[in-house]
C-alpha positions as CSV (number, residue, x, y, z in Angstrom):
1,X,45.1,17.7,-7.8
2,X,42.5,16.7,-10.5
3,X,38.8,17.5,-9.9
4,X,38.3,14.0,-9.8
5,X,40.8,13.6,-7.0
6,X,39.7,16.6,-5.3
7,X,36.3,15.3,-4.9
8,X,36.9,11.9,-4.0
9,X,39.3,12.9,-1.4
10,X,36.4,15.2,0.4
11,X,34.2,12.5,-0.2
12,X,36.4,9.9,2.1
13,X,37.3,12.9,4.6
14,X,33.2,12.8,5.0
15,X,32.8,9.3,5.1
16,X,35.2,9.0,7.6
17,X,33.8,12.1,10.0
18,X,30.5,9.9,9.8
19,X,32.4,6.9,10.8
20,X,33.9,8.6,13.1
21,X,30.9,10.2,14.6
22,X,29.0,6.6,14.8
23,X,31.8,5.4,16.8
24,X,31.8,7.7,19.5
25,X,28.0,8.0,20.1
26,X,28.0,4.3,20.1
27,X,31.0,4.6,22.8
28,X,33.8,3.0,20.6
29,X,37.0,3.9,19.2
30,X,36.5,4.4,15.2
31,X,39.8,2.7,14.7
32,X,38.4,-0.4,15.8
33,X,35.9,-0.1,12.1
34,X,37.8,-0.7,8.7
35,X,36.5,1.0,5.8
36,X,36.3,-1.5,3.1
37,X,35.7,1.1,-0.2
38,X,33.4,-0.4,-2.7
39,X,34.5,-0.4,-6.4
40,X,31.6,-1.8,-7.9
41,X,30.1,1.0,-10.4
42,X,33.3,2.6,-11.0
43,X,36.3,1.7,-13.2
44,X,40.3,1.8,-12.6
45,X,41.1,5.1,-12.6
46,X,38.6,6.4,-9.8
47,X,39.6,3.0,-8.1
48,X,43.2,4.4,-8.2
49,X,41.4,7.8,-7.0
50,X,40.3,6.1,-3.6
51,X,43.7,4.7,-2.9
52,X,45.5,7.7,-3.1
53,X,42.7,9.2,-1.2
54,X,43.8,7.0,1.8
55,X,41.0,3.8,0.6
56,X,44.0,1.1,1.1
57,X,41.3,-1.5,1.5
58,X,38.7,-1.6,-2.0
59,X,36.0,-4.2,-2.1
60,X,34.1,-5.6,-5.3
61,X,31.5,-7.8,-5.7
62,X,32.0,-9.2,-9.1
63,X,34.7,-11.4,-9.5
64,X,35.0,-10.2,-13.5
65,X,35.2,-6.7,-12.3
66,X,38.2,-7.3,-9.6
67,X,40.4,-9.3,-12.3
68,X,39.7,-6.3,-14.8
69,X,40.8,-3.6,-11.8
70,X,43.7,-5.8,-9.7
71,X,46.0,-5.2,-12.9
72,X,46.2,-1.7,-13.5
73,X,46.1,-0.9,-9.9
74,X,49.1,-3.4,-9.3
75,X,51.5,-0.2,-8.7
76,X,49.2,0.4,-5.9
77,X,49.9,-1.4,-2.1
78,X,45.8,-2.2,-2.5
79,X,43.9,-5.1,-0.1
80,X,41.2,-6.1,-2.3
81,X,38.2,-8.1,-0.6
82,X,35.9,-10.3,-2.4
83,X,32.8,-8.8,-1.1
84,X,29.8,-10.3,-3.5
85,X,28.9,-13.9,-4.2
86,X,32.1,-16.0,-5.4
87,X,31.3,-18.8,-8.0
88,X,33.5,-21.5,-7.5
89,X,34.8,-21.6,-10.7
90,X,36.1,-18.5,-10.3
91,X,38.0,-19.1,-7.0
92,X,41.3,-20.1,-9.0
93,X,41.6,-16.4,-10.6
94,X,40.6,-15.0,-7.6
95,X,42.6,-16.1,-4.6
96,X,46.2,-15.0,-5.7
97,X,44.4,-11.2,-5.7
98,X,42.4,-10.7,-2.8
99,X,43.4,-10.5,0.9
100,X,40.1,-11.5,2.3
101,X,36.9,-13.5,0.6
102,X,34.0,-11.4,3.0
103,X,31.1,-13.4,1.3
104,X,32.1,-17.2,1.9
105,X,28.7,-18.1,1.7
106,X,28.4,-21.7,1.4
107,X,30.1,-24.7,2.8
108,X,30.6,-25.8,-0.7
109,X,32.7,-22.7,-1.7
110,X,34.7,-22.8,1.7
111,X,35.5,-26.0,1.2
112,X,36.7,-25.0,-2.5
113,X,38.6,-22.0,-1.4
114,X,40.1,-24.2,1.2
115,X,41.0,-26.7,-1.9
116,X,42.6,-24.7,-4.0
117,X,44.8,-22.7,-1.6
118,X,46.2,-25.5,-0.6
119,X,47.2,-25.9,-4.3
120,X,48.3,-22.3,-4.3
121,X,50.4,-23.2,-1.3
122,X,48.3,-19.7,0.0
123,X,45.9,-19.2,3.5
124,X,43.2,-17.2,2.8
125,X,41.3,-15.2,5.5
126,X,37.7,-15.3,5.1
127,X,34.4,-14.3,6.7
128,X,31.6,-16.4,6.3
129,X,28.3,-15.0,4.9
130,X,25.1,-14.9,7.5
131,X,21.5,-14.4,5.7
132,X,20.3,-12.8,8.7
133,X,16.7,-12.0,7.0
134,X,15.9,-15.2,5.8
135,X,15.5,-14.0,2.2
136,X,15.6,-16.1,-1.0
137,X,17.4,-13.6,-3.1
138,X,20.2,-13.9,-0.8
139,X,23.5,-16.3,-0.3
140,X,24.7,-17.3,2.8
141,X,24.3,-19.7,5.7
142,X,21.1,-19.9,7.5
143,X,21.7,-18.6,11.4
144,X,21.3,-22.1,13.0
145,X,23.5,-23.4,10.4
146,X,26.9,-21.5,11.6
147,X,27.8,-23.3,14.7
148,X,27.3,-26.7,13.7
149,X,29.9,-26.0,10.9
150,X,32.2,-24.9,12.5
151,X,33.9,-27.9,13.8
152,X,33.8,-28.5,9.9
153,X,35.6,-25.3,9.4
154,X,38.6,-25.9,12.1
155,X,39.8,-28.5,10.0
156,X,40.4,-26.6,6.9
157,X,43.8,-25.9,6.7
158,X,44.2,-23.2,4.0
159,X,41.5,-20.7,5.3
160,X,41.6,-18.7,8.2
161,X,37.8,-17.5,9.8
162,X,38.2,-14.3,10.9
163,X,34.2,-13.7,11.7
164,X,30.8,-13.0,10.2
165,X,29.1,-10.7,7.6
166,X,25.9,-9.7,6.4
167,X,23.8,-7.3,4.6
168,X,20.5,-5.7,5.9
169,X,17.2,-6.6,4.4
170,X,16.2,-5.5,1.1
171,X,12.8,-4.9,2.7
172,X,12.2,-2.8,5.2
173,X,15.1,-0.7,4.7
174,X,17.0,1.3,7.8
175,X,14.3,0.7,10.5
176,X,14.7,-3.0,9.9
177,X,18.5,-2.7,9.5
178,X,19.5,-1.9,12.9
179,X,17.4,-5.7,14.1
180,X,19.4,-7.4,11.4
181,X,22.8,-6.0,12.5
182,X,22.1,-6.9,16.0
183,X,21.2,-10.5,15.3
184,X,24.4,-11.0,13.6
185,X,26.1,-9.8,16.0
186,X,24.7,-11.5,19.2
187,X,25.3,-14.8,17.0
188,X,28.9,-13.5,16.8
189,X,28.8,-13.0,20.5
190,X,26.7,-16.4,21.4
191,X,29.4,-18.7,19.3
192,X,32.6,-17.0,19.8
193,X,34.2,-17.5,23.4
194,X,33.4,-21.2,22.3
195,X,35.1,-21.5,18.9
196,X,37.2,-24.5,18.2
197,X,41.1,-23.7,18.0
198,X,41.6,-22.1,14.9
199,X,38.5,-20.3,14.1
200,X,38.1,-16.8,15.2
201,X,34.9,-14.4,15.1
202,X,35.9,-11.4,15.8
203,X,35.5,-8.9,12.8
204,X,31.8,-8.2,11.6
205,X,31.1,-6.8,8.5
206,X,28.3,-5.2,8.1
207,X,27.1,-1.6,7.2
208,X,27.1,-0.4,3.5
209,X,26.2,3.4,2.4
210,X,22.9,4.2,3.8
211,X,23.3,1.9,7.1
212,X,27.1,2.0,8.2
213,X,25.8,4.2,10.7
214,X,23.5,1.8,12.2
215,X,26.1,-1.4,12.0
216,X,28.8,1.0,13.6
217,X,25.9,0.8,16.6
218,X,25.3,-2.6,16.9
219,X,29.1,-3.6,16.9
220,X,30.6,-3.5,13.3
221,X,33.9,-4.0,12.7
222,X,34.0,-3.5,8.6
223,X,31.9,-1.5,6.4
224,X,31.6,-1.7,3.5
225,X,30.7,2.0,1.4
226,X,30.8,2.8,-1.9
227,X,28.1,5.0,-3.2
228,X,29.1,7.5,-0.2
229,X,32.1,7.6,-1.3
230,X,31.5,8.2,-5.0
231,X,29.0,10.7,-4.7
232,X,29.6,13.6,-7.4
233,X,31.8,11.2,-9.5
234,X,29.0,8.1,-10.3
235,X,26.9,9.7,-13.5
């Protein structure tokens, strides 16, 4: 085994102990949390690295940097979420690569997603993007904006809601995390034994390097980690 291999694979064995660790102080089973690994700062062959490590699921944020990845890796049985914001333009080349689109943060692009799968002939599972923290640097729908769409969203008919995801503050760091986690999921839990046929909310993503812990807490059923992962390896 490589150095490179070697390190990345103690690097997942970690992060999977600390998921693993969250879940049961929390009083949950940690294989009810997906690890989505992040690929963002890294190129193809540590991406290749993580799958062989046991990553099956990678995540990236850029839609430039997934279509540069998806090919070489296309030996590899690889889920590849859409994690960052999606430019519609873009959704074409995307959809035939990725399993989920995490960041649908928009009615616009859901509605263009839902569009062109239907061209595709294609469903595509998505979670729809919550800015919990109200800030402007961020995509996503507004809290109070979710449930009226989502009669909106039952009538699509090439995308599949599977739930809700968010990322903490960029202020405030881990104490405020744990208050933004929560809110997303007691939205989850307000809205979802009400859904309309056809929409589901039950996965929450939510949780990235230096908060999984905290999401894992307050109900998360993705995280999304990448620096954890990479540590030793990103220069």
């Amino acid at each position: 085994m490589s150095e490179l291999a070697t390190r990345i694979a103690r690097n997942v064995a970690e992060v999977r102990g600390r998921i693993a660790e969250a879940a049961r102080r929390a009083g949950r089973d940690a294989e009810e949390i997906t690890l989505v690994a992040v690929t963002k700062y890294v190129g193809p062959d540590v991406a290749r690295a993580l799958v062989q490590a046991g990553c099956r699921i990678l995540g990236e944020s850029r839609p430039g940097q997934l279509l540069e990845k998806a090919e070489p890796l296309g030996d590899l049985a690889v889920d590849w979420h859409m994690i960052g914001h999606l430019q519609r333009n873009k959704v074409r080349r995307i959809l035939p690569l990725v399993k989920m689109v995490e960041s649908a943060d928009s009615p616009r692009l859901v509605e263009a997603i839902d569009r062109i799968a239907a061209e595709l002939s294609i469903r595509v599972p998505i979670l729809l993007e919550v800015n919990v923290s109200g800030e402007s640097a961020k995509h996503g729908f507004a809290p109070e904006e979710v449930e009226p769409y989502l009669e909106k969203l039952a009538g699509l008919g090439h995308v599949e809601p599977r739930g809700l995801m968010c990322m903490a503050s960029l202020a405030g760091g881990l104490a405020a995390a744990p208050r933004d986690f929560a809110q997303l999921r007691e939205l989850r839990d307000r809205l979802r034994d009400n859904c309309p046929e056809g929409v589901a909310l039950d996965e929450l993503s939510m949780g990235m390097s230096g908060d999984f812990e905290a999401a894992i807490a307050e109900g998360s059923t993705m995280v999304r980690v990448g620096t954890a992962l990479l540590s030793g390896v990103l220069r």
